[in-house]
N, CA, C and O atoms as a Maestro MAE file, in Angstrom:
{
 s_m_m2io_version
 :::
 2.0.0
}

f_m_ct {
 s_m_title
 :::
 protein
 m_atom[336] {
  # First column is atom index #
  i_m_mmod_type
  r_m_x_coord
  r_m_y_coord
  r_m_z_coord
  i_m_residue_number
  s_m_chain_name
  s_m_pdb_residue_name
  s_m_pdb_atom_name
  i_m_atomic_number
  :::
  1 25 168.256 50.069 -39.331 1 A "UNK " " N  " 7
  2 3 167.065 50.779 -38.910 1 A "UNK " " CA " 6
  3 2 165.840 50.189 -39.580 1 A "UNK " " C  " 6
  4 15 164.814 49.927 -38.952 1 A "UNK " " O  " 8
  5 25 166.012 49.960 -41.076 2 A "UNK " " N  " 7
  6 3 164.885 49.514 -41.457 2 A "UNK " " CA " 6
  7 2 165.466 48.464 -43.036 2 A "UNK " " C  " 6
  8 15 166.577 48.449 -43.566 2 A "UNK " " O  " 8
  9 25 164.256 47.731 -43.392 3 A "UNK " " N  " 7
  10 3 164.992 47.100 -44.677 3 A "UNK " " CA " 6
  11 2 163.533 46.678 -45.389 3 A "UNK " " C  " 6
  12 15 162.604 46.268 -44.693 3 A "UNK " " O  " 8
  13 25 163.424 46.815 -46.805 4 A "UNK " " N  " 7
  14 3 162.889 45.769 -47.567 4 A "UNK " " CA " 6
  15 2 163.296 44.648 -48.161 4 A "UNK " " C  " 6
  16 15 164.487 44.583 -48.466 4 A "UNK " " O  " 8
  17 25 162.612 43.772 -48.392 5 A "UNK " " N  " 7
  18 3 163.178 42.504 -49.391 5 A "UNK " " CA " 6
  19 2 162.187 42.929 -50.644 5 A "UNK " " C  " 6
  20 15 161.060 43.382 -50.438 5 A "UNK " " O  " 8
  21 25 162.777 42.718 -52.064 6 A "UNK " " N  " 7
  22 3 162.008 42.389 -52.767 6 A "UNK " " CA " 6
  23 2 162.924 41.730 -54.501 6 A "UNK " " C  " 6
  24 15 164.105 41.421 -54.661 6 A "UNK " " O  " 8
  25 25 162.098 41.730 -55.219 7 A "UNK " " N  " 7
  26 3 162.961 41.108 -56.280 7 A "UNK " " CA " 6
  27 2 163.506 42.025 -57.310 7 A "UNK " " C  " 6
  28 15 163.910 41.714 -58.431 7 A "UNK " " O  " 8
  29 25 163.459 43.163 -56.783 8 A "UNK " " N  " 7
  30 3 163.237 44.317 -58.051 8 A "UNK " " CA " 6
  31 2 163.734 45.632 -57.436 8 A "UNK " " C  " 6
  32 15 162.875 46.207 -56.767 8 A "UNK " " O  " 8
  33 25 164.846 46.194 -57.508 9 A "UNK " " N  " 7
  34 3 165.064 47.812 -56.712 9 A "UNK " " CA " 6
  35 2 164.214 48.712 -57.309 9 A "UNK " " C  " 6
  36 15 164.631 49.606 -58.045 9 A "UNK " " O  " 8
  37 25 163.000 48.536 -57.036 10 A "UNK " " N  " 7
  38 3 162.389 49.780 -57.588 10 A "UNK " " CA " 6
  39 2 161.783 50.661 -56.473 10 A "UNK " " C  " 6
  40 15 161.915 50.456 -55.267 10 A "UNK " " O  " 8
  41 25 160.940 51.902 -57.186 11 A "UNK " " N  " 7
  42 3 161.003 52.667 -56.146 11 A "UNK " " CA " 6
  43 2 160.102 52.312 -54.956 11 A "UNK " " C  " 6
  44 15 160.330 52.715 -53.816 11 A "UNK " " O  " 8
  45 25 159.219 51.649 -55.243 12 A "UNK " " N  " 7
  46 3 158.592 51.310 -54.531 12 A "UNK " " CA " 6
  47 2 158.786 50.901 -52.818 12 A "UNK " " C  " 6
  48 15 158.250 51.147 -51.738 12 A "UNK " " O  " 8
  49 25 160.106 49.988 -53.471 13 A "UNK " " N  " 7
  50 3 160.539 49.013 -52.567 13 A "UNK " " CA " 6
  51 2 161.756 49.680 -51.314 13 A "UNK " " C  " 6
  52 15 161.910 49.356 -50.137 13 A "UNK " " O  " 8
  53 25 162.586 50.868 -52.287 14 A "UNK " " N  " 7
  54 3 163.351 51.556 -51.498 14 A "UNK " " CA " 6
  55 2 162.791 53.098 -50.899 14 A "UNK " " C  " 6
  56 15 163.378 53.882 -50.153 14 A "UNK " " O  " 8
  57 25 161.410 53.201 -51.536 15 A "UNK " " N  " 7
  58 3 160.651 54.234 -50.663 15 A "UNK " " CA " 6
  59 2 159.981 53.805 -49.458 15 A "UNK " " C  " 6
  60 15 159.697 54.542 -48.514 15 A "UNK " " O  " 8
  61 25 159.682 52.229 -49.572 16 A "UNK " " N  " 7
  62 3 158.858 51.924 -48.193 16 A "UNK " " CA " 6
  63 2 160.557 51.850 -47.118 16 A "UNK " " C  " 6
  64 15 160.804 52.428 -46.060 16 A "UNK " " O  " 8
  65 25 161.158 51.210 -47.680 17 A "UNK " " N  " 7
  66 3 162.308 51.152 -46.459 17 A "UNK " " CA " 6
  67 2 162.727 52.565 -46.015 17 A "UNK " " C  " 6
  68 15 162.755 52.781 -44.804 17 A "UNK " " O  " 8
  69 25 163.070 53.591 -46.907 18 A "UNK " " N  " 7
  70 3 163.440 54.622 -46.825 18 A "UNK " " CA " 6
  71 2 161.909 55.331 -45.302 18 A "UNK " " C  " 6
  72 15 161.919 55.753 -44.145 18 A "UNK " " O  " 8
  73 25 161.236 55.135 -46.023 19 A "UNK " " N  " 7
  74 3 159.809 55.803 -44.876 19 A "UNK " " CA " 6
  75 2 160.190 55.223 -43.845 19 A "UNK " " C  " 6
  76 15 160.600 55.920 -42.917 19 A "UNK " " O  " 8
  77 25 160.161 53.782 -43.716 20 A "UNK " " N  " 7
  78 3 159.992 52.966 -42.139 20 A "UNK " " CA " 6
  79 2 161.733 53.416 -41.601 20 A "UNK " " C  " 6
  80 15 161.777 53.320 -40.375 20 A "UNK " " O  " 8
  81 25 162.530 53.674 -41.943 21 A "UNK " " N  " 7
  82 3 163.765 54.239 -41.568 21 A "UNK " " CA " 6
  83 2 163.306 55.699 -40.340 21 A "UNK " " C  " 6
  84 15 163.498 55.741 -39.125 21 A "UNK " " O  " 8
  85 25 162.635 56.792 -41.296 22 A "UNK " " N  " 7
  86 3 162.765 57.855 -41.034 22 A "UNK " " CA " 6
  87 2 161.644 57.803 -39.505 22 A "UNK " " C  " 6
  88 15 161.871 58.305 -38.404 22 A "UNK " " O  " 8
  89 25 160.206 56.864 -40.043 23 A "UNK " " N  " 7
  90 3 159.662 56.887 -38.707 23 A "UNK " " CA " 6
  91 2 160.252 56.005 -37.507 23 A "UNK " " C  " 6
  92 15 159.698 56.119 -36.413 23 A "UNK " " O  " 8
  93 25 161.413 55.074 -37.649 24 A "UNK " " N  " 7
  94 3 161.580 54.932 -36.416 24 A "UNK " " CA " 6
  95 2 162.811 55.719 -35.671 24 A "UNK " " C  " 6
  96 15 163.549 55.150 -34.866 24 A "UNK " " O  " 8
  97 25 162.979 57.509 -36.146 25 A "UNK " " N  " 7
  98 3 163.831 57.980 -35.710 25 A "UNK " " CA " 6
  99 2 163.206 58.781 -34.347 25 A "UNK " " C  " 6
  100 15 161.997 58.988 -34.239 25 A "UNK " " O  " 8
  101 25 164.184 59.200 -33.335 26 A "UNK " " N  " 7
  102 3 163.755 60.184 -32.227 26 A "UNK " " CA " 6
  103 2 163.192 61.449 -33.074 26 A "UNK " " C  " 6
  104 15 163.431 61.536 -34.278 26 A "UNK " " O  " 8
  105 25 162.409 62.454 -32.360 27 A "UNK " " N  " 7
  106 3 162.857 63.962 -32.341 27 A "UNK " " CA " 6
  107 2 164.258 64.620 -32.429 27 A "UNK " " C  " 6
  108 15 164.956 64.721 -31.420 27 A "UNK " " O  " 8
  109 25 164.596 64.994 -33.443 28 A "UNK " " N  " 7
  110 3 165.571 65.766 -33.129 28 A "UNK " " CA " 6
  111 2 166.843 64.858 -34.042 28 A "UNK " " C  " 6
  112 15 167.942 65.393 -34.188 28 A "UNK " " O  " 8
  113 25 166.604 63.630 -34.553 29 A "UNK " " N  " 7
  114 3 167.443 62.797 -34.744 29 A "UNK " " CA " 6
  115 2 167.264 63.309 -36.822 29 A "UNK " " C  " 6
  116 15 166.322 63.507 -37.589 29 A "UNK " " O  " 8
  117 25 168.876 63.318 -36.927 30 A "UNK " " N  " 7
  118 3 168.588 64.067 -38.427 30 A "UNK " " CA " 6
  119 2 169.987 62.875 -39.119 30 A "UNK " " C  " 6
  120 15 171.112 63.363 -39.012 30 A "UNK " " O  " 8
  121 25 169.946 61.902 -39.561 31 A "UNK " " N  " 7
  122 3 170.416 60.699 -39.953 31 A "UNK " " CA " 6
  123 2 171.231 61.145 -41.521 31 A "UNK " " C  " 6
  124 15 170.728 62.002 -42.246 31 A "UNK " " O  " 8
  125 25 172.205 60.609 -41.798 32 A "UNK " " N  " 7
  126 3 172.982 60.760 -43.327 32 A "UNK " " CA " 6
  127 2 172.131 59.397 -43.985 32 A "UNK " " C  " 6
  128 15 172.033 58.348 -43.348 32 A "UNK " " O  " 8
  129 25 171.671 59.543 -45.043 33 A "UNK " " N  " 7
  130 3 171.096 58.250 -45.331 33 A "UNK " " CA " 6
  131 2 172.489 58.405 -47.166 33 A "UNK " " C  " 6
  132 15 172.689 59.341 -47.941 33 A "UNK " " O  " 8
  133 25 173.102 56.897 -47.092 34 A "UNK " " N  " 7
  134 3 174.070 56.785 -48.017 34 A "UNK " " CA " 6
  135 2 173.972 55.756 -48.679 34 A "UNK " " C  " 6
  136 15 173.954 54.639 -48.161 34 A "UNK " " O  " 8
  137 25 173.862 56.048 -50.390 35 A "UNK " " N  " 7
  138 3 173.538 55.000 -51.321 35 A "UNK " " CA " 6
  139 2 174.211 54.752 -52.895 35 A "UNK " " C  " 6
  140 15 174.936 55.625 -53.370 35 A "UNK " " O  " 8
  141 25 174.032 54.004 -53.348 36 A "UNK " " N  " 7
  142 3 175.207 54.335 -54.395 36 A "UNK " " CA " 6
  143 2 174.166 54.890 -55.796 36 A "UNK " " C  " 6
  144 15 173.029 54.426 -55.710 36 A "UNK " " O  " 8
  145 25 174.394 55.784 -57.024 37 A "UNK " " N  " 7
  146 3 173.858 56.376 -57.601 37 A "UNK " " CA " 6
  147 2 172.804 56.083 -58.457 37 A "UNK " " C  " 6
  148 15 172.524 56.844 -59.383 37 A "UNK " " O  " 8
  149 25 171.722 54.267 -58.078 38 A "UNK " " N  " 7
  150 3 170.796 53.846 -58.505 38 A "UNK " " CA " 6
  151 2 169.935 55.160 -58.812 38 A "UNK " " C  " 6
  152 15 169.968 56.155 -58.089 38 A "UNK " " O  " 8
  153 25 169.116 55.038 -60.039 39 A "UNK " " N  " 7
  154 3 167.897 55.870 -60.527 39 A "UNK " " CA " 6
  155 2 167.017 55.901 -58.945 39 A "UNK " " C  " 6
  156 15 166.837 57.012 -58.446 39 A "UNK " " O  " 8
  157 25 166.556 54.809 -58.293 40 A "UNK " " N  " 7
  158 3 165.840 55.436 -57.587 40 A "UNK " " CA " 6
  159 2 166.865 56.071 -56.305 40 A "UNK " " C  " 6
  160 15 166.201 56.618 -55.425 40 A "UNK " " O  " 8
  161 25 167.674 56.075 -56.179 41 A "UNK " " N  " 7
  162 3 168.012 57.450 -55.105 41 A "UNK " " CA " 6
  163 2 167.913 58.731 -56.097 41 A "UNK " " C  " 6
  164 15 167.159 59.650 -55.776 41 A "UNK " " O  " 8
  165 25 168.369 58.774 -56.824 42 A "UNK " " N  " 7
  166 3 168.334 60.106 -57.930 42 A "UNK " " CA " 6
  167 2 166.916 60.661 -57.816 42 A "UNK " " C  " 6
  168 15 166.596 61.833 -57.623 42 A "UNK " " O  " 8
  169 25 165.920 59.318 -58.014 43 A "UNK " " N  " 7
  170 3 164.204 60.108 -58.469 43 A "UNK " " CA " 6
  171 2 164.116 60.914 -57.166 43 A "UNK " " C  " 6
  172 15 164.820 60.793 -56.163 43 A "UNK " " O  " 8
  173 25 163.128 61.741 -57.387 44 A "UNK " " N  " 7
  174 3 162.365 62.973 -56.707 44 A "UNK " " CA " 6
  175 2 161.694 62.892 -55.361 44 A "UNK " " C  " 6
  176 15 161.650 63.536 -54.313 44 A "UNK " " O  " 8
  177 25 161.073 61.537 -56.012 45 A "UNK " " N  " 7
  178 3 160.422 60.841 -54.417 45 A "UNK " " CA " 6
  179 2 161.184 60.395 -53.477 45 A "UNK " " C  " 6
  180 15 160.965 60.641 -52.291 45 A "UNK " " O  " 8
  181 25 162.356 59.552 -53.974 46 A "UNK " " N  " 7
  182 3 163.865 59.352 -52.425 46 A "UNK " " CA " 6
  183 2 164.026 60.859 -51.687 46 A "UNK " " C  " 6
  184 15 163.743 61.147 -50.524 46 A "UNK " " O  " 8
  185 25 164.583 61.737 -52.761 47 A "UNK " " N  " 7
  186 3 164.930 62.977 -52.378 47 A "UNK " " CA " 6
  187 2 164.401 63.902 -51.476 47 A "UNK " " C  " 6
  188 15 164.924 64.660 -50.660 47 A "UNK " " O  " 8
  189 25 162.646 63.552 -51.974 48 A "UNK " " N  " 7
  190 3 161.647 64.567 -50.986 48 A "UNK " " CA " 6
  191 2 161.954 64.167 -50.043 48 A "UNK " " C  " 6
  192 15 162.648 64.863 -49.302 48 A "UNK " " O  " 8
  193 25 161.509 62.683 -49.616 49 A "UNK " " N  " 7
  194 3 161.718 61.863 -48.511 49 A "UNK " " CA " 6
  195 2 162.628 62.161 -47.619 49 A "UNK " " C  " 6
  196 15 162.292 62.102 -46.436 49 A "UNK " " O  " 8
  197 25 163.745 62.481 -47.903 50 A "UNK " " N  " 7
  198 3 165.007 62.882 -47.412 50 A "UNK " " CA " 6
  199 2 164.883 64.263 -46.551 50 A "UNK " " C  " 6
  200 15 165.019 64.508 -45.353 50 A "UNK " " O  " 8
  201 25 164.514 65.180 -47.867 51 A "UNK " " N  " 7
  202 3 164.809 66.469 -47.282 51 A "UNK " " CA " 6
  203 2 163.583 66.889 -46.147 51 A "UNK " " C  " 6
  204 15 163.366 67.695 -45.242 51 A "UNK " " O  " 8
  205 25 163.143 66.092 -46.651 52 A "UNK " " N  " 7
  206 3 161.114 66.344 -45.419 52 A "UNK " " CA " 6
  207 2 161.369 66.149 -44.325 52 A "UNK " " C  " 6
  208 15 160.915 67.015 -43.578 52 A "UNK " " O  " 8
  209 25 162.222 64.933 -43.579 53 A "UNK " " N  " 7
  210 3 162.845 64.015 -42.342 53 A "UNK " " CA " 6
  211 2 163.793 64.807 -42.196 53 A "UNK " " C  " 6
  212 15 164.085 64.523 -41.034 53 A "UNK " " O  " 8
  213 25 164.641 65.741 -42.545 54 A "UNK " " N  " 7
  214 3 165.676 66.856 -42.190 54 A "UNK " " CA " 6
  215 2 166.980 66.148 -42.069 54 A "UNK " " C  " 6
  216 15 167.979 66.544 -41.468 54 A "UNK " " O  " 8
  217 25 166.748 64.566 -43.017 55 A "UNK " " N  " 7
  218 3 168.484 64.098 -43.115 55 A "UNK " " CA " 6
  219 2 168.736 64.418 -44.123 55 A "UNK " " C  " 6
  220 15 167.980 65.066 -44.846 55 A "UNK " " O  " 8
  221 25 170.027 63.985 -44.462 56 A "UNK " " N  " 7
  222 3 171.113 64.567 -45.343 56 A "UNK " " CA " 6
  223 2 171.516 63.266 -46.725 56 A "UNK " " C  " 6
  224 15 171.656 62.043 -46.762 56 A "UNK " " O  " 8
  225 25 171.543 63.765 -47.154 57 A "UNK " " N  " 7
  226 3 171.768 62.569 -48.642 57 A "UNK " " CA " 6
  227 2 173.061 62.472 -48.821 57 A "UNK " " C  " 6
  228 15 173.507 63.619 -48.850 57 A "UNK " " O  " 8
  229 25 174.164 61.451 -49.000 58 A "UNK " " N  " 7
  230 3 175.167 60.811 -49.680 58 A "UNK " " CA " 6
  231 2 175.180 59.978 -50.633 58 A "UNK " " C  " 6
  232 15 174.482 58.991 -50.403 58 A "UNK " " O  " 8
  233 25 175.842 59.985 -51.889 59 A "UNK " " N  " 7
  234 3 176.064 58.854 -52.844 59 A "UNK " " CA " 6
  235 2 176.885 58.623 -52.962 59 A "UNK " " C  " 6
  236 15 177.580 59.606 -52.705 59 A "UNK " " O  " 8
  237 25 177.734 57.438 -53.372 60 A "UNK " " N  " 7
  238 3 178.880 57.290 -54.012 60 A "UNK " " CA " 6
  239 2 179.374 57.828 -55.384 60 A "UNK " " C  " 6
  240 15 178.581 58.048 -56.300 60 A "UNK " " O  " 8
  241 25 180.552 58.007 -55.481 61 A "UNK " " N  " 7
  242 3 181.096 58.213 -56.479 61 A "UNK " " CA " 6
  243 2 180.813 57.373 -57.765 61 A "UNK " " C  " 6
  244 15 180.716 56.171 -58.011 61 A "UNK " " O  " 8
  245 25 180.750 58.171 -58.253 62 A "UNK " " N  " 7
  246 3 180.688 57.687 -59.974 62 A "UNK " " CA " 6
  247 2 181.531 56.258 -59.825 62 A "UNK " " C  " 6
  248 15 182.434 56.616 -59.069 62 A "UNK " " O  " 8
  249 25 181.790 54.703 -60.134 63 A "UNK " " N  " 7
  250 3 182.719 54.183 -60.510 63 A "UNK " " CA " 6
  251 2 183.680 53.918 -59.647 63 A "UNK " " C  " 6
  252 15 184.665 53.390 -60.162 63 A "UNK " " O  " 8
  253 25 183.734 54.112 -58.455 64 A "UNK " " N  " 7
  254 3 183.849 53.836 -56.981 64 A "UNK " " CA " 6
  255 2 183.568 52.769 -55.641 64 A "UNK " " C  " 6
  256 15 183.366 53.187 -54.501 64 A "UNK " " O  " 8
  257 25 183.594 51.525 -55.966 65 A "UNK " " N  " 7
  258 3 183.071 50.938 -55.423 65 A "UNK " " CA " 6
  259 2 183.683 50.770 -53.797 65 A "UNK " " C  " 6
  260 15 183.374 49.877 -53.008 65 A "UNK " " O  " 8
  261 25 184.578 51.836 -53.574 66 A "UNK " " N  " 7
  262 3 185.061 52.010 -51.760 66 A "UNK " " CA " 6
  263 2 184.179 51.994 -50.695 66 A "UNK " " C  " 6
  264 15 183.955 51.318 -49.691 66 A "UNK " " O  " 8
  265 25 183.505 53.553 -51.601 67 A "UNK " " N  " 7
  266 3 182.818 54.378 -51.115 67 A "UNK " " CA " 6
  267 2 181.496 53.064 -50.364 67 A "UNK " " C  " 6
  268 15 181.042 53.007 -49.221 67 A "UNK " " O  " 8
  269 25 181.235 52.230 -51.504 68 A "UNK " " N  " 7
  270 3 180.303 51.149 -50.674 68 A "UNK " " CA " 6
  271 2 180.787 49.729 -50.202 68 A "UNK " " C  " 6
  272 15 180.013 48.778 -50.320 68 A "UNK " " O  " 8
  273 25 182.225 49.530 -49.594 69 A "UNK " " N  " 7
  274 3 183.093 48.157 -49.862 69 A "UNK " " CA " 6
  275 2 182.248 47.438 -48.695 69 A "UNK " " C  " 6
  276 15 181.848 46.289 -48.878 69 A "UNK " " O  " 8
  277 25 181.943 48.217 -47.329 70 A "UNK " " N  " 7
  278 3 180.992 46.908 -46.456 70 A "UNK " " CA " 6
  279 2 180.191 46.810 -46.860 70 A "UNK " " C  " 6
  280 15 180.234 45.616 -47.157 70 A "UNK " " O  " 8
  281 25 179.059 47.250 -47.277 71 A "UNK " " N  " 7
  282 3 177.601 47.034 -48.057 71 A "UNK " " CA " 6
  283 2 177.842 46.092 -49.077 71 A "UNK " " C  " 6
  284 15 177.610 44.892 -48.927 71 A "UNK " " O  " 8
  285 25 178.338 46.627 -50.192 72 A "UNK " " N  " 7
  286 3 178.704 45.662 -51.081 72 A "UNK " " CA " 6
  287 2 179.236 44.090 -50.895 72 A "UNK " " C  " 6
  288 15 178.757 43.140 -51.515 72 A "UNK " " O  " 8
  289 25 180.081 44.019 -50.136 73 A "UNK " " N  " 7
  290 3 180.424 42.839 -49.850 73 A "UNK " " CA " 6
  291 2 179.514 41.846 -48.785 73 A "UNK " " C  " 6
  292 15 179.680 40.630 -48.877 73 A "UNK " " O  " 8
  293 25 178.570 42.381 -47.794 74 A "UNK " " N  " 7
  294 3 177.356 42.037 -47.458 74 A "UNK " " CA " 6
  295 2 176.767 41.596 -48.485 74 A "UNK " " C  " 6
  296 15 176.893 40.376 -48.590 74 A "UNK " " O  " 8
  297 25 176.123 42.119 -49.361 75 A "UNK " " N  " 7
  298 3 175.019 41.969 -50.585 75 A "UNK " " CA " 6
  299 2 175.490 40.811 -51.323 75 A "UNK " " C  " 6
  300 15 174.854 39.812 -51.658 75 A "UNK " " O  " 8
  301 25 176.941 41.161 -51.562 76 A "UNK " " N  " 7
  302 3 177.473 39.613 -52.495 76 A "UNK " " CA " 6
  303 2 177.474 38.650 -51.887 76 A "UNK " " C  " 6
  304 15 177.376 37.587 -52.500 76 A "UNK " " O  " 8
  305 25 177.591 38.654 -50.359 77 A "UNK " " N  " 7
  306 3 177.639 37.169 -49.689 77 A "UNK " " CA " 6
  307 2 175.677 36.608 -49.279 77 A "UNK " " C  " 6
  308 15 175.216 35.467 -49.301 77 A "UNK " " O  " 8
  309 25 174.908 38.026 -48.928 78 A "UNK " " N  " 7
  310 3 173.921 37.452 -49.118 78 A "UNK " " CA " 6
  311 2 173.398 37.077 -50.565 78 A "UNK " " C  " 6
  312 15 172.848 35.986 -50.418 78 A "UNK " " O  " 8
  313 25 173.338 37.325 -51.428 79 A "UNK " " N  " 7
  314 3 172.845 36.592 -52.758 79 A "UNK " " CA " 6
  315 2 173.446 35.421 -53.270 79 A "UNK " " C  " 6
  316 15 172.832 34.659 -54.018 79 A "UNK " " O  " 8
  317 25 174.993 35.174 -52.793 80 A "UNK " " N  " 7
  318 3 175.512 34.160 -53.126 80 A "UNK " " CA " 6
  319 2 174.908 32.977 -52.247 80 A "UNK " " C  " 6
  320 15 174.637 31.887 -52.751 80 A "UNK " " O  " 8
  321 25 174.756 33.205 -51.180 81 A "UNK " " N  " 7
  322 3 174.086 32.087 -50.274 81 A "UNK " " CA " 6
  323 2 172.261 32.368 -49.912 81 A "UNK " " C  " 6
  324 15 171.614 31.638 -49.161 81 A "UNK " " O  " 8
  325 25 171.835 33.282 -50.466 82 A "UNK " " N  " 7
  326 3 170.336 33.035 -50.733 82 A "UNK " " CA " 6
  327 2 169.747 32.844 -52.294 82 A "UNK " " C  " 6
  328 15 168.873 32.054 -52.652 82 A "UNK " " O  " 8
  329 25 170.363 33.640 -52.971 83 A "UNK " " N  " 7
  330 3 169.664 33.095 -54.131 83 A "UNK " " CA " 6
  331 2 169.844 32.246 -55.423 83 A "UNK " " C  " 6
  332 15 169.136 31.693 -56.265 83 A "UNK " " O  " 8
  333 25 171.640 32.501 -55.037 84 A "UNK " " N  " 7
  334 3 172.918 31.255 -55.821 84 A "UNK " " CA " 6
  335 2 172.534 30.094 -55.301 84 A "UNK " " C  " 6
  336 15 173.137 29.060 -55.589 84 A "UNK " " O  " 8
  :::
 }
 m_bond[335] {
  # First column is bond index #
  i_m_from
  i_m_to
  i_m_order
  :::
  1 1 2 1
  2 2 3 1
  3 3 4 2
  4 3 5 1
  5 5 6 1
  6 6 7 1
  7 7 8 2
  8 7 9 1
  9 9 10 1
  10 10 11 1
  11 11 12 2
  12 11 13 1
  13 13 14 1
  14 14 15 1
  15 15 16 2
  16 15 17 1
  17 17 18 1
  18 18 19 1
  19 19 20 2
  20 19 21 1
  21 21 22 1
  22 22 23 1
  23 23 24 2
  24 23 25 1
  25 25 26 1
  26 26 27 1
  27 27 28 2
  28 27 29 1
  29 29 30 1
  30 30 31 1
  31 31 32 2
  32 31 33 1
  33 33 34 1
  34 34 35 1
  35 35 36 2
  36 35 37 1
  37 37 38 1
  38 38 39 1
  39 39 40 2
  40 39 41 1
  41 41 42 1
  42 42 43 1
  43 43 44 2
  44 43 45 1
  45 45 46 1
  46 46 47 1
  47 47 48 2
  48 47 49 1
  49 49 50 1
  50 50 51 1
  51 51 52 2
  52 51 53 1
  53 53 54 1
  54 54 55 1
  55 55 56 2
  56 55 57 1
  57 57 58 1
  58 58 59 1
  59 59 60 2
  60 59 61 1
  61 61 62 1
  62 62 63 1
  63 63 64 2
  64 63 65 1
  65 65 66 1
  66 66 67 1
  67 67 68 2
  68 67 69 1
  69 69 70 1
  70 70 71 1
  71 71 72 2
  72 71 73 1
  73 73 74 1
  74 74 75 1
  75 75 76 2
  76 75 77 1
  77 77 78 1
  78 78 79 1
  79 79 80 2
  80 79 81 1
  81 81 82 1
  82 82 83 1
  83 83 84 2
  84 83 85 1
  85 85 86 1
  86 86 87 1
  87 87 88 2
  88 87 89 1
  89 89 90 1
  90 90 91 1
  91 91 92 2
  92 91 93 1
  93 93 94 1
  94 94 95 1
  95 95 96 2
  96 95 97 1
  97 97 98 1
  98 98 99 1
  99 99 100 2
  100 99 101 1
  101 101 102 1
  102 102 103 1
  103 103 104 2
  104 103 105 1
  105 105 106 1
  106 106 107 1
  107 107 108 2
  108 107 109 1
  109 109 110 1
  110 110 111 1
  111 111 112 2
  112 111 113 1
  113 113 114 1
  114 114 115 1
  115 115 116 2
  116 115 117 1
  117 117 118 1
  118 118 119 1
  119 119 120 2
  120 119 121 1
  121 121 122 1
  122 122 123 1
  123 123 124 2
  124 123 125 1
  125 125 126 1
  126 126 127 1
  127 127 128 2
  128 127 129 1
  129 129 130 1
  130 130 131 1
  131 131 132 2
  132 131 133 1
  133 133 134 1
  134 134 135 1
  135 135 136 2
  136 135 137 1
  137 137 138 1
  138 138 139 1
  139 139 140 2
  140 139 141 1
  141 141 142 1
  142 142 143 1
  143 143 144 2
  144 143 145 1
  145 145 146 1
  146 146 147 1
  147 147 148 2
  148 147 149 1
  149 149 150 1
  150 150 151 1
  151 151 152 2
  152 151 153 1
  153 153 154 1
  154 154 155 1
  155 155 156 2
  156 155 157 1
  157 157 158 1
  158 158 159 1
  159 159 160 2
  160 159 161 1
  161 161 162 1
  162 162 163 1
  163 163 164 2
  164 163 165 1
  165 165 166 1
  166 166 167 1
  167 167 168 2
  168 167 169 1
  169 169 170 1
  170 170 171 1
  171 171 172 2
  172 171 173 1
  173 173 174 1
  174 174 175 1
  175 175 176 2
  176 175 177 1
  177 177 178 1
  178 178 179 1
  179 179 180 2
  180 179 181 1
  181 181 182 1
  182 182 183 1
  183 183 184 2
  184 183 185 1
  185 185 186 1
  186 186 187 1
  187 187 188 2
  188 187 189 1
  189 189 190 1
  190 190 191 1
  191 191 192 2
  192 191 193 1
  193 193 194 1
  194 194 195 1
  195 195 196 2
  196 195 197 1
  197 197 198 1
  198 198 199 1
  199 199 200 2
  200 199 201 1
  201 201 202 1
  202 202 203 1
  203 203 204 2
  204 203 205 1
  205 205 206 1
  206 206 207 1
  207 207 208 2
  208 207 209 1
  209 209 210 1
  210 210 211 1
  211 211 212 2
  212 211 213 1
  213 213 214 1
  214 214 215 1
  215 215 216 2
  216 215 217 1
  217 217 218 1
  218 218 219 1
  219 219 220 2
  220 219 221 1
  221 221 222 1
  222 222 223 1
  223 223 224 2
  224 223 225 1
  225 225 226 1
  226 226 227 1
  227 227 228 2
  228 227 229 1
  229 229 230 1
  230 230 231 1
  231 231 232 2
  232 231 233 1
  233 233 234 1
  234 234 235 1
  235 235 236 2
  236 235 237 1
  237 237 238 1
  238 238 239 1
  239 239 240 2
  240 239 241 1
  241 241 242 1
  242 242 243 1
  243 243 244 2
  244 243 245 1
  245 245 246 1
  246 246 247 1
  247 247 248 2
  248 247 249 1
  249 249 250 1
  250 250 251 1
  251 251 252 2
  252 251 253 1
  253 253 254 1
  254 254 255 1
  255 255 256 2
  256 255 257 1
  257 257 258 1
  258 258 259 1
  259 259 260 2
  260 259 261 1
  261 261 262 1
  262 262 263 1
  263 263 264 2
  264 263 265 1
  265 265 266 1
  266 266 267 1
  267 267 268 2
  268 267 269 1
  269 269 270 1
  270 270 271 1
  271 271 272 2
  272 271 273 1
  273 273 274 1
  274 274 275 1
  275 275 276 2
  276 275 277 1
  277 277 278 1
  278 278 279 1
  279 279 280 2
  280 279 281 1
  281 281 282 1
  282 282 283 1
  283 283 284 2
  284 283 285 1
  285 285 286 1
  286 286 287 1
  287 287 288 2
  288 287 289 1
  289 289 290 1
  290 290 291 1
  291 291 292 2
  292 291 293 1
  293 293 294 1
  294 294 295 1
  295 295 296 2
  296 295 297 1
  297 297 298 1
  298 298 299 1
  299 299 300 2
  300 299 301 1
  301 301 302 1
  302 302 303 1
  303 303 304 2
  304 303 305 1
  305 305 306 1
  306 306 307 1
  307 307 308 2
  308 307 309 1
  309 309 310 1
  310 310 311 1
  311 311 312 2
  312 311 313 1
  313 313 314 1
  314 314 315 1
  315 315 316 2
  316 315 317 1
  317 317 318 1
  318 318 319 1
  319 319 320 2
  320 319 321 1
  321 321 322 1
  322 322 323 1
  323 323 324 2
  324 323 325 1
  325 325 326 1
  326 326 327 1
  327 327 328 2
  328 327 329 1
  329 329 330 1
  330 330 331 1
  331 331 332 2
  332 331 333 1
  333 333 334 1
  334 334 335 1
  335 335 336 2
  :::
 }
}
């Protein structure tokens, strides 16, 4: 739906993706947005974001890396071949 690039997960960077997500949803469209337990999903500002757009929040488990095995393994193959 939506993505940033940047060099740094901060909030900045996963609040603008998080926004451009929510505005390109329909009316009526109420999305699970799912992330693993980085500080910025935790901070206040992901959260508002969330509950304002009327979707629903998921994290992964503590120490769990299932819960994110396609993502994760995306991410390792893009950094290995963009920034390795």
């Amino acid at each position: 739906i939506s993505y940033s690039v940047g060099t740094s997960p901060n909030l900045q960077l996963t609040n603008s993706s998080l926004r451009a997500a929510i505005a390109s949803l329909s009316d009526g469209q109420t999305p699970l947005v799912h992330s693993d337990q980085g500080f910025q999903y935790q901070h206040l500002s992901w959260r508002s974001l969330i509950i304002n757009s009327g979707a629903t929040q998921s994290m992964s488990r503590k120490a769990n890396c299932f819960d994110n095995a396609v993502i994760e393994n995306f991410f390792g193959h893009l950094k290995e071949e963009v920034f390795h």
